[in-house]
C-alpha positions, 0 to 999 in steps of 0.5 A, a space after each residue: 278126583 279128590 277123595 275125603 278121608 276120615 281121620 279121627 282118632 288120638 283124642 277124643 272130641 278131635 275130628 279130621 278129614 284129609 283131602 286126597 287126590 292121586 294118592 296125595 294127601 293135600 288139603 287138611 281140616 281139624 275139628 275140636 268138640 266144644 262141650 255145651 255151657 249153658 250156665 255160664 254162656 248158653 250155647 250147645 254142644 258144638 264142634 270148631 275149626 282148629 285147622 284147615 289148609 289145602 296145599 292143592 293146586 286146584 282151587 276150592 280143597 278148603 271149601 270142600 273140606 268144610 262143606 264135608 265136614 259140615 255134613 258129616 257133623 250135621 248126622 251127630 248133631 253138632 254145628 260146625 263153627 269157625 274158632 274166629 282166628 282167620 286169615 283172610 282166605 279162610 274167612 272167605 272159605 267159612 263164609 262160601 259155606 255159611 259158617 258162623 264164628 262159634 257162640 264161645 269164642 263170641 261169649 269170650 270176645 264180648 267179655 273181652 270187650 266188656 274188659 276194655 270198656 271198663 279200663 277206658 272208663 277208669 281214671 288214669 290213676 286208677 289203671 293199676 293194669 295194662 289195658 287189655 289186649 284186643 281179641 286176636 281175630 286175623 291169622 299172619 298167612 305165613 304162620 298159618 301155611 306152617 301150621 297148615 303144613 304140619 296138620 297135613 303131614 301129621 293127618 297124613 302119617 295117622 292114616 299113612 298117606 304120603 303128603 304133597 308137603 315133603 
């Protein structure tokens, strides 16, 4: 039966959980505090995705964590948002547990857009800079397994839990 254990500690606004099943440590989600801008681009106080994996061979540790998470920040207030930057089975994971990309990475994209449009409009001779890149939306598989692996272990070691990843 899986278990999920809190562990937050290290920096503050920083949460995780561990998902442990057998002793294991197997699947991992990390959360950022992401302070209010009302001024700039209106949106609350609210918490973001930075990691989350499961390394399980029992299907749905990721949706799980998130559904857990999502409780937990409920009870302080906050809204948990995805960063944006997914592969695509964690697009999938978010959207199982209706959770939106955070109104700040949707603030930074529309300005990023708004950047593009205005370098498409300028004359040829006028472009005095390369064209601003896209915003970066889709997470390469296997950076995000390594990435994935390493906030598992690290979680894993804060609360001395031994990982299913060596």
């Amino acid at each position: 039966m899986i278990e999920f254990k809190p562990a937050h500690g290290g920096t503050e606004g920083t949460w995780a959980w561990l998902a442990v099943d057998g002793g294991l440590a197997v699947g991992v989600l990390t959360v950022d505090r992401t302070p209010a801008d009302h001024d700039v681009a209106g949106y609350d106080e609210h918490a973001t995705i930075k990691y989350v994996f499961s390394a399980a061979q029992e299907p749905g540790i990721g949706r799980k964590l998130l559904a857990h998470a999502k409780s937990e920040l409920l009870r302080m207030n906050l809204t948990l948002y995805g960063s944006g930057v997914a592969t695509c089975r964690g697009r999938r994971a978010l959207a199982s547990q209706d959770i939106e990309i955070s109104p700040a990475t949707k603030y930074k994209w529309a300005n990023r857009e708004r950047q593009i449009q205005k370098w498409d409009l300028l004359a040829p001779r006028n472009r005095t800079t390369p064209r601003p890149a896209e915003p970066q939306r889709d997470l390469d598989s296997k950076k995000a397994r390594e990435d994935g692996e390493r906030a598992l272990k690290a979680v894993a070691a804060m609360l001395d839990i031994r990982s299913i990843i060596g």
